[in-house]
PyMOL Python script that loads the backbone (N, CA, C, O; Angstrom):
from pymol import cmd

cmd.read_pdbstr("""\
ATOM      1  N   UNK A   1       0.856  -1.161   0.000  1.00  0.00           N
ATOM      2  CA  UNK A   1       0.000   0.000   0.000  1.00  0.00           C
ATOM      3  C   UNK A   1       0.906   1.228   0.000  1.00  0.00           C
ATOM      4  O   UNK A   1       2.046   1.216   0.465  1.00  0.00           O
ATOM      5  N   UNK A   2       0.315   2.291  -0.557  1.00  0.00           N
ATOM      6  CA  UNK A   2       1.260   3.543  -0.732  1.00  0.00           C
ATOM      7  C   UNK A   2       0.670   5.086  -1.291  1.00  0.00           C
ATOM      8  O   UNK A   2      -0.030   5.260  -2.288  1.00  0.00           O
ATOM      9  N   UNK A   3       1.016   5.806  -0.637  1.00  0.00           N
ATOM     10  CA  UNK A   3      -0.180   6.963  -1.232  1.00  0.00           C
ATOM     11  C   UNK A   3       0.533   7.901  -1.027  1.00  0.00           C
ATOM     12  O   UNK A   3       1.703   7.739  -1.373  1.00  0.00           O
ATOM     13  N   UNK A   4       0.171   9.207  -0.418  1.00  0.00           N
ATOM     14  CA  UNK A   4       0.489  10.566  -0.312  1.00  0.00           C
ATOM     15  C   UNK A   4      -0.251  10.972   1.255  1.00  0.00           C
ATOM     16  O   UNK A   4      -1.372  10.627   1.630  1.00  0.00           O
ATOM     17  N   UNK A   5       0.309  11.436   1.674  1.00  0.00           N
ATOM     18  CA  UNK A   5      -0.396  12.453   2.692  1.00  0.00           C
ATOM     19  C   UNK A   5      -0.224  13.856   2.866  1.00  0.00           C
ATOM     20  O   UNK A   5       0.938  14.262   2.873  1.00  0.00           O
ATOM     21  N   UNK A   6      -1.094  14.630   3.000  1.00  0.00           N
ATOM     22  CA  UNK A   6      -0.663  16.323   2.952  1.00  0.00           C
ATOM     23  C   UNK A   6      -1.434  16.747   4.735  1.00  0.00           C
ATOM     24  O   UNK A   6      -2.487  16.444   5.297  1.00  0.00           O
ATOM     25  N   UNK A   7      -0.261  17.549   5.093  1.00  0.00           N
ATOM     26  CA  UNK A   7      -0.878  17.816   6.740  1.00  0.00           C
ATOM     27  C   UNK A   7      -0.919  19.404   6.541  1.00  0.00           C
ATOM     28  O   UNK A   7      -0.451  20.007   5.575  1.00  0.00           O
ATOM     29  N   UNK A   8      -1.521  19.917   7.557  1.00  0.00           N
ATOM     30  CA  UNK A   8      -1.675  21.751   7.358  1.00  0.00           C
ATOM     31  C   UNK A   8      -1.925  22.393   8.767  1.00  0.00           C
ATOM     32  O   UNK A   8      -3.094  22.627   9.075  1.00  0.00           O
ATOM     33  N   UNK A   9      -1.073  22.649   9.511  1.00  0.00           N
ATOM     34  CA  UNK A   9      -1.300  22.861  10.637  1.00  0.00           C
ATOM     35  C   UNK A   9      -1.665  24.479  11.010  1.00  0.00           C
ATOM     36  O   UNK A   9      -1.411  24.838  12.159  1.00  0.00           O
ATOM     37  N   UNK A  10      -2.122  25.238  10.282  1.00  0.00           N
ATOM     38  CA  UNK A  10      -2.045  26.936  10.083  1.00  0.00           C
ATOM     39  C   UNK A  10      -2.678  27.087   8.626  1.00  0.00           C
ATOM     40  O   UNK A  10      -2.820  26.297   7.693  1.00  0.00           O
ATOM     41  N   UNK A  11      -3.029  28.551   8.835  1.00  0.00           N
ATOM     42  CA  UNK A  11      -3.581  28.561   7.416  1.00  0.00           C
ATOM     43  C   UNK A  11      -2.467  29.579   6.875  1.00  0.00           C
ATOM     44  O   UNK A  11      -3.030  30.304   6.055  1.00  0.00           O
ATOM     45  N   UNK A  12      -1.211  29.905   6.992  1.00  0.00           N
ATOM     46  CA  UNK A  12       0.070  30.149   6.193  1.00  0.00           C
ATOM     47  C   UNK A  12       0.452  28.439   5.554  1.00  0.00           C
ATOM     48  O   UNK A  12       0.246  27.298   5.967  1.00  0.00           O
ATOM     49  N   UNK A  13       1.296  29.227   3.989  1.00  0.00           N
ATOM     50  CA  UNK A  13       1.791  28.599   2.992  1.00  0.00           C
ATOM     51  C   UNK A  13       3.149  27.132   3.940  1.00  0.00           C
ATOM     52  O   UNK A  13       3.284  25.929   4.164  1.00  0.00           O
ATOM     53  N   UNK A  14       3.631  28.148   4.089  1.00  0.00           N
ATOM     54  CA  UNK A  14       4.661  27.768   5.317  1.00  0.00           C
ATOM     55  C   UNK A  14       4.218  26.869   6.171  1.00  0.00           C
ATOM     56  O   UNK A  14       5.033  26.353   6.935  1.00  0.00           O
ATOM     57  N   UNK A  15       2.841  26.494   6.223  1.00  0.00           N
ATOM     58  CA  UNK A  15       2.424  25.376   7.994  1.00  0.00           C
ATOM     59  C   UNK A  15       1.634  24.672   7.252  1.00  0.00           C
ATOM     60  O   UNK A  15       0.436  24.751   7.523  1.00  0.00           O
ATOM     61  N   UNK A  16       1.953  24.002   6.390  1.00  0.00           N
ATOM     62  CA  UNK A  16       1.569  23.087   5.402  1.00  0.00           C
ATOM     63  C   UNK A  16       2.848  22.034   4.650  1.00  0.00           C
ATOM     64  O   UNK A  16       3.938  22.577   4.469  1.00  0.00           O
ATOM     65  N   UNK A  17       2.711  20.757   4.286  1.00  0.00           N
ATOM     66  CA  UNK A  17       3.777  20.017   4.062  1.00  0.00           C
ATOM     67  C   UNK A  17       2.844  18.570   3.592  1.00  0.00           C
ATOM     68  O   UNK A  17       1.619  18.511   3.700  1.00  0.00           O
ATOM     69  N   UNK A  18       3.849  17.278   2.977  1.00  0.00           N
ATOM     70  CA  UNK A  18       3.048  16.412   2.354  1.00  0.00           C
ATOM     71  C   UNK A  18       4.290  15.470   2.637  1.00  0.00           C
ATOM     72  O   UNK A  18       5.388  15.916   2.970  1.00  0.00           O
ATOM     73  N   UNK A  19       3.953  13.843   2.437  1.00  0.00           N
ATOM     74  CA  UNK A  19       4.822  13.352   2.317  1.00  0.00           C
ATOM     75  C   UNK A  19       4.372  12.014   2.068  1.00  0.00           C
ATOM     76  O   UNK A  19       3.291  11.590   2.480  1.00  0.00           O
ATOM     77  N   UNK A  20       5.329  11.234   1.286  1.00  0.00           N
ATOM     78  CA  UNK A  20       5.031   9.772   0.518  1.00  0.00           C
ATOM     79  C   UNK A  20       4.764   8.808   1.621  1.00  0.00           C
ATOM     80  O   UNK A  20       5.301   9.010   2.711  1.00  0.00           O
ATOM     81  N   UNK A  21       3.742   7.457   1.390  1.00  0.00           N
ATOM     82  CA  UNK A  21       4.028   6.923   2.032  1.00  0.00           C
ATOM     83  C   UNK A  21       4.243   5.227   1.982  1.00  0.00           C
ATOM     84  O   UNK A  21       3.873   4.791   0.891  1.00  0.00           O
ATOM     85  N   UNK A  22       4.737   4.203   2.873  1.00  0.00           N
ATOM     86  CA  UNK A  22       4.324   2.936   1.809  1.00  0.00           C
ATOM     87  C   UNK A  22       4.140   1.970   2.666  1.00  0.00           C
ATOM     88  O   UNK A  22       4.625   2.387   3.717  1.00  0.00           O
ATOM     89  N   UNK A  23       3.710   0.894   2.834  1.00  0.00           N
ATOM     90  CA  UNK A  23       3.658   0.155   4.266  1.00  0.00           C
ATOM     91  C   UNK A  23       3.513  -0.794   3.340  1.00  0.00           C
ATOM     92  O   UNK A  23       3.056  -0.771   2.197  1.00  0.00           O
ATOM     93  N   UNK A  24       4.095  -1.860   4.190  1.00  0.00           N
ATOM     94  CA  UNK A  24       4.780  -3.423   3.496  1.00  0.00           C
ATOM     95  C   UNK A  24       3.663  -4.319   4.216  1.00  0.00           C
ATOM     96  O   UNK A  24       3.132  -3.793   5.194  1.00  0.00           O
ATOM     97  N   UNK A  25       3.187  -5.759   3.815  1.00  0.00           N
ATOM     98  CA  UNK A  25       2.243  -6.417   4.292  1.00  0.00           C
ATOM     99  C   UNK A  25       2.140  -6.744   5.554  1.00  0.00           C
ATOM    100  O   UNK A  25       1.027  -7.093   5.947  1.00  0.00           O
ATOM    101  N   UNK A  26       3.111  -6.717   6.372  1.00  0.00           N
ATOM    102  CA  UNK A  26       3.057  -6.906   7.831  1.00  0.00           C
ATOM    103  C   UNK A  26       2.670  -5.493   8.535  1.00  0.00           C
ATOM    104  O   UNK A  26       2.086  -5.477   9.619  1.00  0.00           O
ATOM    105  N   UNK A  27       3.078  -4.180   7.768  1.00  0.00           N
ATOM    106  CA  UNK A  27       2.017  -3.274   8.891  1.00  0.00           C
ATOM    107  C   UNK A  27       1.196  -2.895   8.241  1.00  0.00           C
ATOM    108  O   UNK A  27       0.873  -1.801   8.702  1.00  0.00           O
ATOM    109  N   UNK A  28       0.371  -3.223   7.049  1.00  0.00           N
ATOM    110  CA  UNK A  28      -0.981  -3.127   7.082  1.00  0.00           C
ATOM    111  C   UNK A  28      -1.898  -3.684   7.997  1.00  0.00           C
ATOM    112  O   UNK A  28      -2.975  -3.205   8.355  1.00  0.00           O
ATOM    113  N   UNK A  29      -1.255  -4.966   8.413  1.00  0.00           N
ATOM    114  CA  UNK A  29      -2.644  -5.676   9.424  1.00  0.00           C
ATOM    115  C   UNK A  29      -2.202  -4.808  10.853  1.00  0.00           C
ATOM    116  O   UNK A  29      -2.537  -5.470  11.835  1.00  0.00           O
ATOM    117  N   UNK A  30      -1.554  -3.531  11.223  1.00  0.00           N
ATOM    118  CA  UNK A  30      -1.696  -3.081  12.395  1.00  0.00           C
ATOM    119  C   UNK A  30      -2.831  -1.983  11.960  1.00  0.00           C
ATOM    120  O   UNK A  30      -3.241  -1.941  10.801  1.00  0.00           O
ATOM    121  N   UNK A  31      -3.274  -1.156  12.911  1.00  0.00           N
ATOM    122  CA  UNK A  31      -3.908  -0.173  13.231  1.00  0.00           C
ATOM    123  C   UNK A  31      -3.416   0.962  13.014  1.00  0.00           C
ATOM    124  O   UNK A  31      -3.840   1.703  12.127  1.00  0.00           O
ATOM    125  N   UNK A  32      -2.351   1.281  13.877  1.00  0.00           N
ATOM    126  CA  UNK A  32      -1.889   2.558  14.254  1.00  0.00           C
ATOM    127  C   UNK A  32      -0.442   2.133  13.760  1.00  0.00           C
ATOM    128  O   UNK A  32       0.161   1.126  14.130  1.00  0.00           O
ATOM    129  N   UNK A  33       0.027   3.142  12.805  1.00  0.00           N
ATOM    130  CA  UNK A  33       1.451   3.229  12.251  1.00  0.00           C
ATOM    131  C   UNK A  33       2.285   4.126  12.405  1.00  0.00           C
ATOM    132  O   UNK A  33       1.900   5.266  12.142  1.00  0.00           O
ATOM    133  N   UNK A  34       3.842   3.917  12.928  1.00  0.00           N
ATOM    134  CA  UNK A  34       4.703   5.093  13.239  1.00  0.00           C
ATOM    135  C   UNK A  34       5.944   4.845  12.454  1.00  0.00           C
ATOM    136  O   UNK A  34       6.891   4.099  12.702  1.00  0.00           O
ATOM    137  N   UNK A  35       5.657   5.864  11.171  1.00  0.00           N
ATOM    138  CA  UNK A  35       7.345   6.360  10.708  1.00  0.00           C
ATOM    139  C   UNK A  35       7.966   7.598  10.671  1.00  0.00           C
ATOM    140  O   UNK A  35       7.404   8.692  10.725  1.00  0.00           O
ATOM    141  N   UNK A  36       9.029   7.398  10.586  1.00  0.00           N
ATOM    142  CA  UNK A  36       9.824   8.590  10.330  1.00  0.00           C
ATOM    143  C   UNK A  36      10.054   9.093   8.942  1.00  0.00           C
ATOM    144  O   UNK A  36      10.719   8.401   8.171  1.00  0.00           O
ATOM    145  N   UNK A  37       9.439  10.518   8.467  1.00  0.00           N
ATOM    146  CA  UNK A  37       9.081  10.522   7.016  1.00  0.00           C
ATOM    147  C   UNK A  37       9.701  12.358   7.041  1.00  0.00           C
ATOM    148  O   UNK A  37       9.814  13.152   7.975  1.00  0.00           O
ATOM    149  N   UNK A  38       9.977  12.474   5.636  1.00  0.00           N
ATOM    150  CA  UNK A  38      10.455  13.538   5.189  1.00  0.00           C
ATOM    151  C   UNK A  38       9.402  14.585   4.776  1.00  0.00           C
ATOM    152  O   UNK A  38       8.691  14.545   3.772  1.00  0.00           O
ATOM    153  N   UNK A  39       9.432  15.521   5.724  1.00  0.00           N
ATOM    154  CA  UNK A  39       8.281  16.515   5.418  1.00  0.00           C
ATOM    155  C   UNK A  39       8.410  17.301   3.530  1.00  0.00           C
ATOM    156  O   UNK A  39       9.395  18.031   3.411  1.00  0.00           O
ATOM    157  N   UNK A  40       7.808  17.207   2.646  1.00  0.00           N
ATOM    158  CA  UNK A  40       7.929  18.044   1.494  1.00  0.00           C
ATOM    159  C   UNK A  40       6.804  19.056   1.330  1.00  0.00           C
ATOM    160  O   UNK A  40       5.575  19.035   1.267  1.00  0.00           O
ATOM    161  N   UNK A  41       7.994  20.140   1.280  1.00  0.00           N
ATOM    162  CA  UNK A  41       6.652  21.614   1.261  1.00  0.00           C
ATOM    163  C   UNK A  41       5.984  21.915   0.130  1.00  0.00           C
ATOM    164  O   UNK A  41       6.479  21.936  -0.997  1.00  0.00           O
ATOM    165  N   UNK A  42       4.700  22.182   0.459  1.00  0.00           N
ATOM    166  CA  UNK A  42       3.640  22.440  -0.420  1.00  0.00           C
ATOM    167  C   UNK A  42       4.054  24.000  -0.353  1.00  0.00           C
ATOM    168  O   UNK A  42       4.130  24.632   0.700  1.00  0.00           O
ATOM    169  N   UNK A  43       4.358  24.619  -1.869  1.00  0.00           N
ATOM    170  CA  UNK A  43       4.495  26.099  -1.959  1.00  0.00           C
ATOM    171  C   UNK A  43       2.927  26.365  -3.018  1.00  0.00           C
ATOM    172  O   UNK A  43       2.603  27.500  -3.368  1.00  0.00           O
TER     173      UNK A  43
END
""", "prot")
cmd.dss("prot")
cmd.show_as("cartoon", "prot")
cmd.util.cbc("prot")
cmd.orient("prot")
């Protein structure tokens, strides 16, 4: 599985960001997922 996510914490250009994502068959069957991911800014 693998998609995109975009987060926006403010309504400035600047407090907004997106980032790839991909999860392998063993953490799809969890719930709740924790990685460490590279914020990319939405200008």
């Amino acid at each position: 599985m693998l998609g995109k996510i975009f987060v926006k914490w403010g309504s400035s250009n600047k407090q907004q960001c997106s980032f790839n994502y991909q999860l392998n068959d063993n953490e799809k069957q969890n719930r709740i997922y924790f990685k460490t991911v590279n914020c990319i800014k939405e200008e």
